[in-house]
C-alpha positions in Angstrom: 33.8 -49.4 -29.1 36.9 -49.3 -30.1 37.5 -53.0 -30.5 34.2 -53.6 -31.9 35.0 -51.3 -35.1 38.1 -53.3 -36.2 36.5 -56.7 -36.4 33.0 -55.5 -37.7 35.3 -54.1 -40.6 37.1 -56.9 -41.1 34.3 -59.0 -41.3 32.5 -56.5 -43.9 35.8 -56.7 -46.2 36.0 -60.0 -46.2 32.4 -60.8 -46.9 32.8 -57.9 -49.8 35.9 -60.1 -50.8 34.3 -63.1 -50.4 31.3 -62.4 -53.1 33.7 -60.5 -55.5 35.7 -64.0 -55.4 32.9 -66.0 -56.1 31.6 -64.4 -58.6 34.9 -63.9 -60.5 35.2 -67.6 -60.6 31.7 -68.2 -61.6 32.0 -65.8 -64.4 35.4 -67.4 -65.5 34.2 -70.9 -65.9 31.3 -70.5 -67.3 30.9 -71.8 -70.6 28.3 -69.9 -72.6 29.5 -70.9 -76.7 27.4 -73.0 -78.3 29.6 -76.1 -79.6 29.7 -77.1 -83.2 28.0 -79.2 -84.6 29.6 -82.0 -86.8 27.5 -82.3 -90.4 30.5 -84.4 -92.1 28.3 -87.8 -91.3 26.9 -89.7 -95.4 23.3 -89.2 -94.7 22.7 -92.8 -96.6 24.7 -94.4 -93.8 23.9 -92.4 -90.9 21.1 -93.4 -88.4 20.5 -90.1 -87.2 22.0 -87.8 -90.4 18.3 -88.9 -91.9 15.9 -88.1 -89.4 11.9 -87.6 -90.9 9.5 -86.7 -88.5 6.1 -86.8 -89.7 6.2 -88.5 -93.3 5.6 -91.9 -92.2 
């Protein structure tokens, strides 16, 4: 039994370290801003500065 312990420990840190890992870098690159939206477009000239829905 005294071999088995070592490895069964090993493997159950690593797994631990494994997850922790994962989501770490999940958490990091995640990209949860909303961007901003550019509203400097002439709404005369612009095809979709002008949309109407419904009052055709």
């Amino acid at each position: 039994m005294d071999i088995v312990r070592p490895g069964l420990l090993s493997a159950l840190a690593g797994g631990v370290l494994g997850v922790a890992l994962v989501l770490g870098i999940t958490v990091a690159v995640s990209d949860n801003s909303r961007p901003n939206i550019d509203r400097s477009a002439n709404a005369e000239s612009s095809l979709l500065g002008i949309v109407t829905y419904g009052s055709r």
